[in-house]
PAZAPA-4460 file (N, C-alpha, C; in steps of 0.05 Angstrom, whole numbers, plus 32768, in hexadecimal, padded with zeros to 4 digits):
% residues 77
    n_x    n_y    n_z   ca_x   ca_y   ca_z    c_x    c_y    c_z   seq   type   mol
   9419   8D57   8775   9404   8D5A   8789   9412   8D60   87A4     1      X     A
   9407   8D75   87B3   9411   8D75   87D2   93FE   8D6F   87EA     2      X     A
   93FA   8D58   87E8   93E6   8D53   87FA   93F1   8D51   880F     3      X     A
   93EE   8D59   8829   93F1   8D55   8847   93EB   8D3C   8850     4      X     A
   93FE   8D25   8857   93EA   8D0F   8860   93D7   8D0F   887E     5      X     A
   93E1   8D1D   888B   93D0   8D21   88A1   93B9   8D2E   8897     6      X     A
   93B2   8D45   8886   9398   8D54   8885   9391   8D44   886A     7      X     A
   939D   8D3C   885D   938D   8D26   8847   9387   8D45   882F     8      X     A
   9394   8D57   8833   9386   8D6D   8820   9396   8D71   8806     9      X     A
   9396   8D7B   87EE   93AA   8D77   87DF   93A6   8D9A   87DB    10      X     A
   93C1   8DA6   87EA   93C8   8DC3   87EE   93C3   8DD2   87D7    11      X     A
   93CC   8DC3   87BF   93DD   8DD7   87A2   93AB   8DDC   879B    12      X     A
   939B   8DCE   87A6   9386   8DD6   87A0   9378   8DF0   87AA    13      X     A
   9382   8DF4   87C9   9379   8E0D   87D2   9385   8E23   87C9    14      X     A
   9376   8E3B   87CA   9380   8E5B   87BD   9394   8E62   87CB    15      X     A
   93A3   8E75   87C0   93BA   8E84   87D0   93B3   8E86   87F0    16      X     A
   939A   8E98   87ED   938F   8EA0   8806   938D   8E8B   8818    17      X     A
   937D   8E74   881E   9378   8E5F   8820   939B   8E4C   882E    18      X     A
   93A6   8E51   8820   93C2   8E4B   8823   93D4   8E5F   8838    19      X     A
   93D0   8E76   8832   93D4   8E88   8850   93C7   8E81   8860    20      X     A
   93AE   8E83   8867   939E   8E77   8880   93A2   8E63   888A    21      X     A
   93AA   8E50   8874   93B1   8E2E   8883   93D5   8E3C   8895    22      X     A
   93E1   8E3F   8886   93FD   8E50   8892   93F9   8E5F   88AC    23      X     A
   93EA   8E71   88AD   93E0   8E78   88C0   93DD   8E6C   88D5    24      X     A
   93C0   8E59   88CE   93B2   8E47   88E3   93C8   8E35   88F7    25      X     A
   93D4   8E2E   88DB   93F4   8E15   88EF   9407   8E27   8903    26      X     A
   9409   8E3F   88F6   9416   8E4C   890B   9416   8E5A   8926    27      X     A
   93F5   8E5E   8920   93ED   8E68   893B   93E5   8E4D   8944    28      X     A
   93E8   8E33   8939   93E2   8E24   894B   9400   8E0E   8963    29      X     A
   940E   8E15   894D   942D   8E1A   895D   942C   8E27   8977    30      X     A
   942D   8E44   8976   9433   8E55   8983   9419   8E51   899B    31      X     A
   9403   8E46   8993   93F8   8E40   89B1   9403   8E30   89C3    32      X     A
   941A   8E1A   89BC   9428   8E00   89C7   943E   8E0C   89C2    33      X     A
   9448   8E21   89C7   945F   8E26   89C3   9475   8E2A   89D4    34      X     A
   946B   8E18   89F2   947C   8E0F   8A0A   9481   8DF3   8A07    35      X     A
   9474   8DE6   89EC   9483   8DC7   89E4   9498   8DD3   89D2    36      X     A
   94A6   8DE3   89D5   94C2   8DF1   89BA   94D6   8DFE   89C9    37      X     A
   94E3   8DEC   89DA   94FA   8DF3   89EB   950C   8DFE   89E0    38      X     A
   9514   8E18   89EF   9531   8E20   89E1   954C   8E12   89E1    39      X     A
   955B   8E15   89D8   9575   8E03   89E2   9581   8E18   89F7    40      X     A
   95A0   8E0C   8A04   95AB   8E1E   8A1E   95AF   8E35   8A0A    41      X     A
   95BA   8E34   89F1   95C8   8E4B   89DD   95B1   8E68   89D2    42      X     A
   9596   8E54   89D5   9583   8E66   89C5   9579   8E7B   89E5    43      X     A
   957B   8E6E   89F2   9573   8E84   8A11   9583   8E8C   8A17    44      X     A
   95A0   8E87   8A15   95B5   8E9B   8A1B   95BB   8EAD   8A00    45      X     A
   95B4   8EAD   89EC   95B5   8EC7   89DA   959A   8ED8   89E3    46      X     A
   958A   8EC8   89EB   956A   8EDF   89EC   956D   8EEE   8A0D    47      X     A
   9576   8EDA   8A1E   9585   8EEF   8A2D   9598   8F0F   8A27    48      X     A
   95AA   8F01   8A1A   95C3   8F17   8A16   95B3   8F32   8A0A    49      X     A
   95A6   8F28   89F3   9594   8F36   89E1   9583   8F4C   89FE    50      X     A
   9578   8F3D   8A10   955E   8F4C   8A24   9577   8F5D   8A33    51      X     A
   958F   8F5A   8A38   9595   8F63   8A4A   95A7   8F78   8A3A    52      X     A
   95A7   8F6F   8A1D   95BF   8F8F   8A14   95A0   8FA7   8A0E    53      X     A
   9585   8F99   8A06   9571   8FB0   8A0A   9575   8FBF   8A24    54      X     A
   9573   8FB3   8A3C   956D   8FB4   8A54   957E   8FD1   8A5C    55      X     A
   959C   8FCE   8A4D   95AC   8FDD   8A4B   95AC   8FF9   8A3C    56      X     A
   959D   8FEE   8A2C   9594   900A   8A16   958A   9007   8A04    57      X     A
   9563   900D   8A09   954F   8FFF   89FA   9554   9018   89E3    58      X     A
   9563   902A   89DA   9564   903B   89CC   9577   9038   89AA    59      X     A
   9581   9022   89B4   9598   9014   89A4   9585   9008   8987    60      X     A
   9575   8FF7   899A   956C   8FE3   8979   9550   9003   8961    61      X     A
   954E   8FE7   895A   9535   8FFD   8944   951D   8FF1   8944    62      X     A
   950C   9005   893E   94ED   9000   894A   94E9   8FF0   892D    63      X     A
   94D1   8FE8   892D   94C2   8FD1   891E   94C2   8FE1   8901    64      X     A
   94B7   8FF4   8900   94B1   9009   88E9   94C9   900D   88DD    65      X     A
   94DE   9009   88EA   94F6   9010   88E2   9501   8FFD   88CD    66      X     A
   9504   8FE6   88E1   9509   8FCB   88D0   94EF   8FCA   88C0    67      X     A
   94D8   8FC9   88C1   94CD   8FC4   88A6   94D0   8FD1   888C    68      X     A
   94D5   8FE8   8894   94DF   8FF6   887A   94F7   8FF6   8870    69      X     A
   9514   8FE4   8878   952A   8FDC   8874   9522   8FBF   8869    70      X     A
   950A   8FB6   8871   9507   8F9E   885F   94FC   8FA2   8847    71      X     A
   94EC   8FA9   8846   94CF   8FB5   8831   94DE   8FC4   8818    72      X     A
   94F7   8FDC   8827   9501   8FE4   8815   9523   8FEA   8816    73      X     A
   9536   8FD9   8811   954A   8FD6   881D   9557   8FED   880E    74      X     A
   955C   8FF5   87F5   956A   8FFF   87E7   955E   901C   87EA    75      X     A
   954B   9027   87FA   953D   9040   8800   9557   9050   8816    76      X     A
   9563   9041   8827   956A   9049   883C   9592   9053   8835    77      X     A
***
């Protein structure tokens, strides 16, 4: 059984779908409070370095479409 004790629900009963949505729901409900999720000094000084080698040459990384289709299909490329 996987029941949640806070929601009292037992998970393995709801559908796949049902199970994304709850996934979902928790995550966008994260990301509304998501100035209670401090970075450490290490995680803002790499997301710095990261903004500032774009800053340098936004021409370097790869667009979204790019990487998704290096994920989707790795052995294509």
């Amino acid at each position: 059984m996987s029941t949640h004790p806070l929601l009292k629900v037992d998970i393995s009963q709801l559908s796949v779908a049902e199970r994304i949505q709850l996934a979902e729901d928790l995550w966008d409900s994260i990301l509304e409070q998501q100035e209670e999720l401090p970075l450490s000094e290490a995680q803002q000084q790499e997301l710095d370095r990261r903004l500032e080698s774009y800053k340098k040459n936004p021409a370097s990384g790869s667009s979204w479409e790019a990487v998704k289709k290096r994920l989707v299909s790795p052995n294509e490329l």
